[in-house]
One Martini backbone bead per residue (centre of mass of N, CA, C, O) as a GRO file, in nm:
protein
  227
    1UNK     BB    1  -0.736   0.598   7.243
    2UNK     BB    2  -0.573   0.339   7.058
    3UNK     BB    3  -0.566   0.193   6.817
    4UNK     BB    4  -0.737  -0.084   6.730
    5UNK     BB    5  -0.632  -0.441   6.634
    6UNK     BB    6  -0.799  -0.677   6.431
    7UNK     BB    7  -0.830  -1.037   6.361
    8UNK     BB    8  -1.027  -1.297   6.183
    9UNK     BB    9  -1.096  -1.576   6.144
   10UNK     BB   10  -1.174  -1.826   5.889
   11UNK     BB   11  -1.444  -1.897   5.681
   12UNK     BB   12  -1.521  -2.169   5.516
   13UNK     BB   13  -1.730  -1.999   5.322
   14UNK     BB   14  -1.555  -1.798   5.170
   15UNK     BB   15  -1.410  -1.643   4.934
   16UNK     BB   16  -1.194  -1.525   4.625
   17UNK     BB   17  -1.176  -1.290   4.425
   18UNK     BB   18  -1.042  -1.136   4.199
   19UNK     BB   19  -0.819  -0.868   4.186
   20UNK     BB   20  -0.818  -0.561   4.073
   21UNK     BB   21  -0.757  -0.284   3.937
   22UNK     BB   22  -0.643   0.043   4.050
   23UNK     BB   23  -0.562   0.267   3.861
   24UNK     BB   24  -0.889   0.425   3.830
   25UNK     BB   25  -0.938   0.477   4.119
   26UNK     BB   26  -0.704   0.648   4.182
   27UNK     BB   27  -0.734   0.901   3.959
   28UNK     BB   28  -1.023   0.978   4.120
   29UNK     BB   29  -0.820   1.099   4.392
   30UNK     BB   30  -0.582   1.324   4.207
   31UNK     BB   31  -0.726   1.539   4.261
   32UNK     BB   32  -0.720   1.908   4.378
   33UNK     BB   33  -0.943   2.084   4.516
   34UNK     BB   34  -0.698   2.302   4.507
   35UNK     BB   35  -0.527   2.563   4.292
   36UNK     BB   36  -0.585   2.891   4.422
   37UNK     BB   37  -0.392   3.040   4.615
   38UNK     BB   38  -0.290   3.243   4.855
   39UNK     BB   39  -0.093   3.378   5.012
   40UNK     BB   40   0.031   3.459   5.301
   41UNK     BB   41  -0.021   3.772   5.326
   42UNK     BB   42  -0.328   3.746   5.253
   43UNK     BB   43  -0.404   3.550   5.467
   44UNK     BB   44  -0.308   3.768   5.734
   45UNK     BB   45  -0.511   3.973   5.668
   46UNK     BB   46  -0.770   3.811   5.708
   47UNK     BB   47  -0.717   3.773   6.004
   48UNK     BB   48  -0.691   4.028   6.081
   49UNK     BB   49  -0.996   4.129   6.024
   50UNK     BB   50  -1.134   3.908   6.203
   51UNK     BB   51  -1.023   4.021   6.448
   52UNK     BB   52  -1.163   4.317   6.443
   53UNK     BB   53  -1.452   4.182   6.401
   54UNK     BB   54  -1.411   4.122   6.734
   55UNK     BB   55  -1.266   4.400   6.872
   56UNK     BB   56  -1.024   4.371   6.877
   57UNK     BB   57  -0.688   4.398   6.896
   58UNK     BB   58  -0.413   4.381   6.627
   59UNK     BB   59  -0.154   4.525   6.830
   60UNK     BB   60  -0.133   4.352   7.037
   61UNK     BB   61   0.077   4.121   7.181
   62UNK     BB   62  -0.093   3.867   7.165
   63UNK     BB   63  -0.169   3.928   6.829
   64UNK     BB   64   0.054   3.986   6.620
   65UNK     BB   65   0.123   3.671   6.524
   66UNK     BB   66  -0.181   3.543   6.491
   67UNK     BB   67  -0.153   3.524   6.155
   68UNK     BB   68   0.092   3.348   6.146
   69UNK     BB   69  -0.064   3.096   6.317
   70UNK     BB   70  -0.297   3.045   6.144
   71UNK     BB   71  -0.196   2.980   5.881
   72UNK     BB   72  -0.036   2.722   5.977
   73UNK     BB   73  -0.240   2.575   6.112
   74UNK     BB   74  -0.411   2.530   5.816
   75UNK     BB   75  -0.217   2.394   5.660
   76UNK     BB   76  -0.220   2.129   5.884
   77UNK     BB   77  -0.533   2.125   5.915
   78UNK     BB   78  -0.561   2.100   5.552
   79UNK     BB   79  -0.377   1.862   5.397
   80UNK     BB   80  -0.568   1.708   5.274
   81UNK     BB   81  -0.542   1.836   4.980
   82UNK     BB   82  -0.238   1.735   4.926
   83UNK     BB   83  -0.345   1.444   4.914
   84UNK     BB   84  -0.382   1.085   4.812
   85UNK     BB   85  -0.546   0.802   4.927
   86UNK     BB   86  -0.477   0.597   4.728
   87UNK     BB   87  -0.223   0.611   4.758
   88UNK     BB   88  -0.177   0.476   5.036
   89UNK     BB   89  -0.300   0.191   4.889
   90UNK     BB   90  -0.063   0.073   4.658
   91UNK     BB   91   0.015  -0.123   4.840
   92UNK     BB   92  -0.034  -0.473   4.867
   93UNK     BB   93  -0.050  -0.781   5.014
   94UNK     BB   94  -0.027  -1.150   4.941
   95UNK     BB   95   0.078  -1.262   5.169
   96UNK     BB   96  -0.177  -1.458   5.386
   97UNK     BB   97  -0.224  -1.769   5.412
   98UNK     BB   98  -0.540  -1.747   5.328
   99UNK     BB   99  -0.641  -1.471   5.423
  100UNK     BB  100  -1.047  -1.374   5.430
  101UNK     BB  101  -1.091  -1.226   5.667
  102UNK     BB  102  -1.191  -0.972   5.892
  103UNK     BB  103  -1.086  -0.675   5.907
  104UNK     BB  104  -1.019  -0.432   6.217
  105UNK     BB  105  -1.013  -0.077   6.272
  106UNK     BB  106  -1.011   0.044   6.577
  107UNK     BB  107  -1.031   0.407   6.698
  108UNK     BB  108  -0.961   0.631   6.488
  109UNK     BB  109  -0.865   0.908   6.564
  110UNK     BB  110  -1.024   1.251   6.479
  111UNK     BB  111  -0.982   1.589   6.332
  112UNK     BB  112  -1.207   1.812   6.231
  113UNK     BB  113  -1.388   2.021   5.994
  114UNK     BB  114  -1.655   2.215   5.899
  115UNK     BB  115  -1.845   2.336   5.610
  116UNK     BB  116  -2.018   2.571   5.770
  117UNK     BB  117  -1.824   2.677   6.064
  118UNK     BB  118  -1.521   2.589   6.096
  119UNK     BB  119  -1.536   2.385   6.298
  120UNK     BB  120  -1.501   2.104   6.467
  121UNK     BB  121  -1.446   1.747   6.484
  122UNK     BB  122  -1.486   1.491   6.675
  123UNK     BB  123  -1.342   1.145   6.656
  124UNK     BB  124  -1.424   0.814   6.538
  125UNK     BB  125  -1.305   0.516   6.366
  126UNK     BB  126  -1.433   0.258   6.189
  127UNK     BB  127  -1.297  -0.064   6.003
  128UNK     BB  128  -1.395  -0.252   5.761
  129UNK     BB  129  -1.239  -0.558   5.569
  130UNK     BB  130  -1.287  -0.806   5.307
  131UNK     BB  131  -1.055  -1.005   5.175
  132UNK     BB  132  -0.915  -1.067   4.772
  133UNK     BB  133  -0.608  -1.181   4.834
  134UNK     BB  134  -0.563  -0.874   5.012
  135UNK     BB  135  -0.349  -0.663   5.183
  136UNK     BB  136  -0.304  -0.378   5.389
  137UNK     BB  137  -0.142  -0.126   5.589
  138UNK     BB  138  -0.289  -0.024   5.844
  139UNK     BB  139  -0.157   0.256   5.855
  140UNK     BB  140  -0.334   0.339   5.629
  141UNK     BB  141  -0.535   0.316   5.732
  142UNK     BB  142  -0.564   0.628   5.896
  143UNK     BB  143  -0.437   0.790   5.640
  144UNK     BB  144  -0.677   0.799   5.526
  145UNK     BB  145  -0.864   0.944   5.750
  146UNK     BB  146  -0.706   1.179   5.765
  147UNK     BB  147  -0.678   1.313   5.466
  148UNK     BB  148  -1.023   1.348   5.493
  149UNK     BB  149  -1.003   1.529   5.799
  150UNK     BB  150  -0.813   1.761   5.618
  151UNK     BB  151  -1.102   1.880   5.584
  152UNK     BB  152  -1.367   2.024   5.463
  153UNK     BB  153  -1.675   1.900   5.610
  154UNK     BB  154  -1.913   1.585   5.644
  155UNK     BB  155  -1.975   1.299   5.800
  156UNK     BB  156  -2.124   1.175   5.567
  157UNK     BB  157  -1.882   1.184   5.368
  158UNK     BB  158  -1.621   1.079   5.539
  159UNK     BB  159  -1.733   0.807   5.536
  160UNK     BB  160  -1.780   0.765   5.208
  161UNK     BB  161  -1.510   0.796   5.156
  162UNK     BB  162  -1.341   0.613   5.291
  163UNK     BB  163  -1.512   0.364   5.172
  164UNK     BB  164  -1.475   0.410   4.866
  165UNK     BB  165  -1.133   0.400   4.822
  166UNK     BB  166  -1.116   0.110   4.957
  167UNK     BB  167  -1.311  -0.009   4.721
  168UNK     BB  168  -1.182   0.079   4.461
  169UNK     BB  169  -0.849   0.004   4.515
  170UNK     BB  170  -0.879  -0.300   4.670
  171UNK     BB  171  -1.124  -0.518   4.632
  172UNK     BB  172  -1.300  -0.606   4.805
  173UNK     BB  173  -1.614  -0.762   4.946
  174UNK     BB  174  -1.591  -0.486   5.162
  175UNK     BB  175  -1.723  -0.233   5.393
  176UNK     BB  176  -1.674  -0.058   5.668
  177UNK     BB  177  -1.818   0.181   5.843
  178UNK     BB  178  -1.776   0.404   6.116
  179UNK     BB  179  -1.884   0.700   6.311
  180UNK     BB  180  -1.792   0.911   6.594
  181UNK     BB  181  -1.934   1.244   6.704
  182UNK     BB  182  -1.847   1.606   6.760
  183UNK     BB  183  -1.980   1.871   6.753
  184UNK     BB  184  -1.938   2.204   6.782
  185UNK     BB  185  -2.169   2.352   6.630
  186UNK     BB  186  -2.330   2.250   6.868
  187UNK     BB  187  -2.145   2.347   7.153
  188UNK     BB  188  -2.051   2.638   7.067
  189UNK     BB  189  -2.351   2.690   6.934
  190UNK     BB  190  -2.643   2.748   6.886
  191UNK     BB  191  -2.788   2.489   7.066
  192UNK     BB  192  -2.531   2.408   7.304
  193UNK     BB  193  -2.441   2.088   7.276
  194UNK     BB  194  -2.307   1.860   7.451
  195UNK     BB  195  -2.218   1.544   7.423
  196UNK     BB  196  -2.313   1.520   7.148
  197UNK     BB  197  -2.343   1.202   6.923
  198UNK     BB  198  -2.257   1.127   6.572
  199UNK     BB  199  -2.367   0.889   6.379
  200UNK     BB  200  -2.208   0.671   6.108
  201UNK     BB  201  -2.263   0.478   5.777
  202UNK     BB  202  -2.127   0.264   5.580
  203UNK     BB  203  -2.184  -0.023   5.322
  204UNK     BB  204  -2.020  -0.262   5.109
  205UNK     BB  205  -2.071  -0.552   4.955
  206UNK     BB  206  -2.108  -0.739   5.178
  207UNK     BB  207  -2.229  -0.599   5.399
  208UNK     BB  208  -2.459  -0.494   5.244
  209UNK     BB  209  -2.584  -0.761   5.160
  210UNK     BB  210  -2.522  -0.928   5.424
  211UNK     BB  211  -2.683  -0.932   5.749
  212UNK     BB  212  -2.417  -1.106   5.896
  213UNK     BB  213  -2.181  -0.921   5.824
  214UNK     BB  214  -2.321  -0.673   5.960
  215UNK     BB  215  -2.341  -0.804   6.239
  216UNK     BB  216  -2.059  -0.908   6.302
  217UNK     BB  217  -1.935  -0.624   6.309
  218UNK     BB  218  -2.090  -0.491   6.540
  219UNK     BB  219  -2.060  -0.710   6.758
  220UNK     BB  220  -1.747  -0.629   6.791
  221UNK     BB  221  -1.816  -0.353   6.885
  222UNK     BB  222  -2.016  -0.386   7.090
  223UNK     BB  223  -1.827  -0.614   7.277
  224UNK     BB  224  -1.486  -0.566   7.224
  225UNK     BB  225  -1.361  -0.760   7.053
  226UNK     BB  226  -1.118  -0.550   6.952
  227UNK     BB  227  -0.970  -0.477   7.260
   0.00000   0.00000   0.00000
C-alpha cells in the first residue's frame, strides 16, 4: 500500500504558539556516525571470508561476483548514514491559511535492519503532528523515515528518532509516531515466529500531554479514516 496522506479540519480550540528556530536541533543531527571506512577491497574480502564461513565455494560461478555485489548493496541499504534527516526539515511553509490542525501521513513502508543480527525489518510507520504556524512537505516526513531506517537499528530507537527529529527542527505543538513491524531475526532464526509484528509508539507535545488527541490519533488510524 502506497503511503496515504490525510489532513483534518482546524479545531476552534486550537492554539499556535510561535515557532522556533530550529538551528540547535539540526546540528544535533549533522555528525555522521561512521567516519572511518574500510575500502571496496576490504569489504569484498570481508564478504569472501563470511562466504567460505557458510562452507561454499566462493570460486563457483554464481558467488565470484558476490563480494561485490554485497558491498553495493550495504552501500546503497545502509545510506542512511551519509544523509542528515533535519537537513530534510528545514524548508517549510508558513502560508497554511490558519490550519494548525493535525497533519497525518499514514502506512510510510520502510526495510531496515537489526543492529543484533542485521537481518530485515520490515514494516511501515504512521507520523502525524500538530502544526505551530508551519507545514513541512510531506515527502520530506517519508524521507526522515528511510534516511534513519537505512541504518542499523532497534524499533524501539527509530520510532523515538523519527519523532525527535521532527519534534526538534519543526517545533510543532506534538508528534506522534506509530511503527508496525516484522523481524526477520524472529521468522528466520531463534524462535522463527513467522507473521509476528511488533508495535511501538512516540508521543511528544500535545500528543503526550492531552489523552483526547492521542485518543484521536488512534481513532483515525484504526477506523481508517486516513485512507
Amino acid at each position: 500500500m502506497d503511503a496515504v496522506v490525510k489532513t483534518f479540519p482546524p479545531r476552534a480550540d486550537s492554539t499556535q504558539p510561535a515557532a522556533g528556530e530550529p538551528e540547535k536541533a539540526r546540528a544535533a543531527y549533522m555528525d555522521k556516525p561512521v567516519t572511518d571506512r574500510p575500502s571496496q577491497d576490504e569489504v569484498e574480502a570481508a564478504v569472501r571470508t563470511l562466504l567460505r564461513w557458510t562452507g561454499d565455494n566462493v570460486e563457483r560461478e554464481g558467488l565470484v561476483d558476490t563480494p561485490r555485489r554485497v558491498a553495493n548493496a550495504f552501500r546503497e541499504m545502509f545510506s542512511g548514514y551519509d544523509q542528515c534527516p533535519a537537513e530534510e526539515l528545514g524548508r517549510t511553509f508558513e502560508e497554511v491559511q490558519g490550519y494548525d490542525d493535525m497533519v497525518l501521513v499514514k502506512d510510510i513502508r520502510f526495510h531496515s535492519h537489526c543492529e543484533h543480527h542485521m537481518v530485515p525489518i520490515i514494516g511501515k510507520v504512521h507520523v502525524a503532528y500538530l502544526p505551530a504556524g508551519r507545514v513541512v512537505g510531506l515527502s520530506k516526513i517519508a524521507r526522515v523515515v528511510d534516511i534513519f531506517a537505512r541504518r542499523l537499528q532497534t524499533q524501539e530507537a527509530l520510532t523515538a528518532q523519527i519523532a525527535g527529529v521532527i519534534q526538534d527542527v519543526l517545533k510543532p505543538r506534538g508528534v506522534a509516531v506509530i511503527i508496525e513491524a516484522e523481524h526477520m531475526c524472529m521468522a528466520m532464526r531463534g524462535i522463527r515466529k513467522e507473521g509476528s509484528t511488533t508495535l511501538t509508539t512516540t508521543f511528544t507535545g500535545a500528543f503526550r500531554d492531552h489523552p483526547e488527541e492521542q485518543a484521536r490519533f488512534m481513532m483515525m488510524l484504526r477506523n481508517g479514516l486516513a485512507g
